[in-house]
N, C-alpha and C positions, 0 to 999 in steps of 0.2 A: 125502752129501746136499748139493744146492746150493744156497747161496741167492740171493735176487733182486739186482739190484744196486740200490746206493741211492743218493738222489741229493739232494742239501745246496741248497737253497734259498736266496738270500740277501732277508732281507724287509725292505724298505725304509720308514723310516718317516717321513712326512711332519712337521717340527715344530710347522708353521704351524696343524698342523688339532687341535690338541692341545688341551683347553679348559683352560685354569687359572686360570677367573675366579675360581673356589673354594680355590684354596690359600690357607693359612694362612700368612702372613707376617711376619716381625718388621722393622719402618723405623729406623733409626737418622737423626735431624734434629739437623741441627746450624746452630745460628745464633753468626755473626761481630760483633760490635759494631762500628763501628767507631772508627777511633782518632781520633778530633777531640773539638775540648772538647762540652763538654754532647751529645756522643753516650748516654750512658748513661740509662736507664728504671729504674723501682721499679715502673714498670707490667708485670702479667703479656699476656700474648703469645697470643693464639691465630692458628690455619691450619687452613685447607683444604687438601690436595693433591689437585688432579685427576690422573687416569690416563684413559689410553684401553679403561680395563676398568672406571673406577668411581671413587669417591672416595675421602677419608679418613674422609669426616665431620669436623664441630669437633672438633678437638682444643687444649688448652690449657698453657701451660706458666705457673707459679705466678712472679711478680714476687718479688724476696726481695733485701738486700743486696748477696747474693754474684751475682748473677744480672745479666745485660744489661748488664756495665760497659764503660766505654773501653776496649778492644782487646781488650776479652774472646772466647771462644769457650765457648758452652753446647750441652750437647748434651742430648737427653731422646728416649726409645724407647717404641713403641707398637707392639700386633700387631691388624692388620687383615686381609680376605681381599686378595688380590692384586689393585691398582688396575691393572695393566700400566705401562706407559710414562709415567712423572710430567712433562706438558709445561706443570702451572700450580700458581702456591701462591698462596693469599690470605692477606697477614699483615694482622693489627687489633691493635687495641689493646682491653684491655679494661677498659678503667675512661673514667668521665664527667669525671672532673678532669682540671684541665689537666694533660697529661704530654705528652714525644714521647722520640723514640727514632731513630738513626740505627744501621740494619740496614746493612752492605756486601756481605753474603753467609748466603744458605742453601743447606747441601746436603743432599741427604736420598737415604737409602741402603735399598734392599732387602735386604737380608740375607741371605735366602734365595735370591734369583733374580739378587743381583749387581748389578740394575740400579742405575743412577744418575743423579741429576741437580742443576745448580748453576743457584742464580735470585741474581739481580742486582739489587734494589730501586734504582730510580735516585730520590733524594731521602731526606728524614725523614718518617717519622709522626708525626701528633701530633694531639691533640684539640683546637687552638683552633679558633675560626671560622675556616673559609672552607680548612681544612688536609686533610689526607687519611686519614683513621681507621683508612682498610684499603688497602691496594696489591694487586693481579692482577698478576702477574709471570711471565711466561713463560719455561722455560726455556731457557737458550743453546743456541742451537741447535735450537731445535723450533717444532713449528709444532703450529695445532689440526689435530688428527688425523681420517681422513677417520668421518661416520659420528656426528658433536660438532653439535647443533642447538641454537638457543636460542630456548628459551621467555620470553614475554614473558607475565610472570603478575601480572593486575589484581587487588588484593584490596579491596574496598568493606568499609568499617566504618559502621555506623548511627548517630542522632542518640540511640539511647537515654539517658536521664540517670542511668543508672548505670553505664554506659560507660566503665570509668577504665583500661583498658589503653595503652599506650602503647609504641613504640620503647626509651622509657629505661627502665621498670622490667620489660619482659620481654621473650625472647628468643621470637619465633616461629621455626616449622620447619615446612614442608610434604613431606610424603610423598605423591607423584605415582603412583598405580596405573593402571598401565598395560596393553595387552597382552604387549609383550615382555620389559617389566620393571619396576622399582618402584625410586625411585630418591626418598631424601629429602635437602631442603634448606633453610638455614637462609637465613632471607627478611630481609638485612642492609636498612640501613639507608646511603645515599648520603653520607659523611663526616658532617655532626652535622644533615642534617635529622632531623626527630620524625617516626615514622610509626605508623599507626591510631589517629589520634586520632580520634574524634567527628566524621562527616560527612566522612572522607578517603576518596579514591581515592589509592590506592600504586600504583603500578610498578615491579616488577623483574626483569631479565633473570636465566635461571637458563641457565645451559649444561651438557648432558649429553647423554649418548646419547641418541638418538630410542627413545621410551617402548611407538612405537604407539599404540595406540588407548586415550582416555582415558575410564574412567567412574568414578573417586572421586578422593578425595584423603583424607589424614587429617592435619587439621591440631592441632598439636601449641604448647604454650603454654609455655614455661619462665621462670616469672616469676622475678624476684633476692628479690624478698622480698614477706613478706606476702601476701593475695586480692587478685587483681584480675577484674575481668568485661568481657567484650568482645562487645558489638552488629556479630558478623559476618554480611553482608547475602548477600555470594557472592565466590567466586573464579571470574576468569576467565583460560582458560588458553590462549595463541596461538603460534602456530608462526610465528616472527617471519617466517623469511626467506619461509614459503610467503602471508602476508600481505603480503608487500611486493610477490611477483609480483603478486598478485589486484590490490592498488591501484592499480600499475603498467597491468597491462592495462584494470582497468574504471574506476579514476577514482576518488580518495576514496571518498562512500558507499557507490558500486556496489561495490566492491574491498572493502569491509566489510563488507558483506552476504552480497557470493560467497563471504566467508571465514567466516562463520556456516552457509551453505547447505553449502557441498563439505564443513564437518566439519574445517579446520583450524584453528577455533578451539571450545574447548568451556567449557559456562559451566555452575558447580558449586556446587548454593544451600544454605544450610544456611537446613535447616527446621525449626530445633529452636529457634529464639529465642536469649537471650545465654549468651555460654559464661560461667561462672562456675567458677572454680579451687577454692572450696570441694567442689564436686562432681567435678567431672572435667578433664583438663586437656588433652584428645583431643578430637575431636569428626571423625566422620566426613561428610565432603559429596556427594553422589550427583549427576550429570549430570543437567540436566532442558532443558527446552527453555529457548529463550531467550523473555525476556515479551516479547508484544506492544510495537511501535514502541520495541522497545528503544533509546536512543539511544548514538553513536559514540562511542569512546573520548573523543576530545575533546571533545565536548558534556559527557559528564559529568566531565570532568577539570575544565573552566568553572563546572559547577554545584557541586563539591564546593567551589570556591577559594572561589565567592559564598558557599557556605554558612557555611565559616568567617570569612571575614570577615564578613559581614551580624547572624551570630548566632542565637542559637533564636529562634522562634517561637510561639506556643501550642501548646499540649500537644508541647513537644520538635521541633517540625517547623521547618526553615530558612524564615525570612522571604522568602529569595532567591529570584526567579522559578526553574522549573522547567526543566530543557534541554529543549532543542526535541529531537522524534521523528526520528527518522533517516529521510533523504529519502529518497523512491523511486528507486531506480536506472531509470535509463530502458531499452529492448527495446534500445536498439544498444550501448549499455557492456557489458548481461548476454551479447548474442549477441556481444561481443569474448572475452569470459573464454573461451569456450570450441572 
């Protein structure tokens, strides 16, 4: 009997195409003190680690004696899905009393997949005026990774009078649903300004992967203690760099308007009145149109300062004249955009 001849295939496997944004991974972080006087914290520590697959989320490491001294090295382990390639860490502080801390070195290690990376804080943290709460520190040697957009996300808080949330007694986070992916973040605070108070407009830049196409968000309230309630009016959420071409080509207004029209900025209301933590500490916000003569970031960034400075008014409303309507762009700036 004969048989056929056989023939050995060699199958090549490409690594690149391999997804494992879903492995399960354990990080080893290790932070360095360093060795100079009054380098040493009683303050506990948190960070972000960005990746080019995703984040850490807050994570926290607990202040204590033995912890963050002069030439010390702390180490502490967490297991997350796989961020990829870690090219940024935000360290803060967490506590409102005066404290600081002089970090020389963090490194932080995948366990699983080997990877590694070393960040370099140039300076001290610390909590007094005018000092730095949290450091963004890139690591040696990397750069933002291609595919890393940043959103510039407006959050308006109302004049309500039971409004008592604030930057210091609670942590906000926003969860950005998106079409290609869902990606939540914690909406810090710029060294010791106070944000959502009563009549604020906030600003802040969030960097992550491009989400796609945006229609909710869930925002998320983590207060330190006790009820608080918050008169949130809407989140608005902008594709900074694709906003900066628009303004570039059509001019201030027009460039603000193109960017409301094309769909790279999207504005997300909550219709549900003030959140209150006795009840729920979520609240989901749906995409709607934007109101009539909505005015430009700056115009209401003007009217929110008036308003805090000026003060309430009858029944809760700012005394403070109202921002002027965002002007018409004119036929020759809109026939540039395009």
């Amino acid at each position: 009997m004969l048989w056929g001849k056989k023939t050995l295939r060699a199958l090549t496997v490409n690594m690149s195409t391999i997804d494992d944004s879903g492995l399960k991974c354990r990080y080893k972080v290790m932070f360095h003190t360093g060795d100079a006087e009054n380098a040493s914290t009683r303050s506990s520590i948190s960070f972000v680690i960005y990746g080019d697959l995703g984040e850490s989320g807050k994570m926290v490491m607990k202040g204590s004696p033995s912890r963050f001294n002069r030439g010390q090295m702390d180490a502490m382990f967490f297991e997350h899905a796989n961020i990829g390639e870690m090219y940024k860490i935000r360290l803060s502080l967490e506590t409102h009393k005066p404290a600081d801390w002089l970090c020389s070195l963090v490194e932080v290690l995948n366990l699983r997949t080997g990877m590694q990376s070393f960040f370099m804080p140039n300076g001290t943290l610390a909590t007094t005026t005018g000092a730095e709460r949290f450091k963004d520190i890139f690591a040696v040697g990397k750069r933002l990774p291609a595919g890393v957009v940043t959103y510039k996300v407006i959050v308006s808080t109302g004049n309500a009078k039971e409004s008592n949330l604030s930057s210091v007694n609670t942590d906000i986070s926003l969860e950005i649903q998106g079409s290609h992916r869902v990606i939540s973040k914690l909406l810090q605070p710029e060294k010791d300004v106070m944000n959502f108070a009563r009549g604020s407009i906030d600003v802040f830049d969030l960097e992550c992967l491009s989400v796609g196409s945006i229609e909710s968000a869930v925002v998320m309230l983590h207060p330190r203690k006790g009820r608080v309630k918050w008169d949130l009016k809407y989140v608005e959420i902008v594709d900074a760099k694709a906003m900066e071409s628009l303004t570039k080509a059509g001019g201030g207004a027009a460039g603000d308007f193109a960017s409301k029209l094309l769909g790279s900025s999207v504005y997300l209301e909550n219709a549900f009145g003030v959140i209150d933590t006795k009840e729920r500490t979520k609240r989901r916000i749906k995409r709607a149109n934007y109101p009539r003569g909505f005015p430009s970031l700056e115009a209401r960034m003007e009217d929110a300062q008036m308003q805090i400075l000026g003060g309430d008014g009858p029944e809760g409303k700012s005394s403070a004249p109202s921002a002027p309507s965002l002007p018409k762009p004119s036929p020759l700036a809109l026939l540039r955009l395009f």
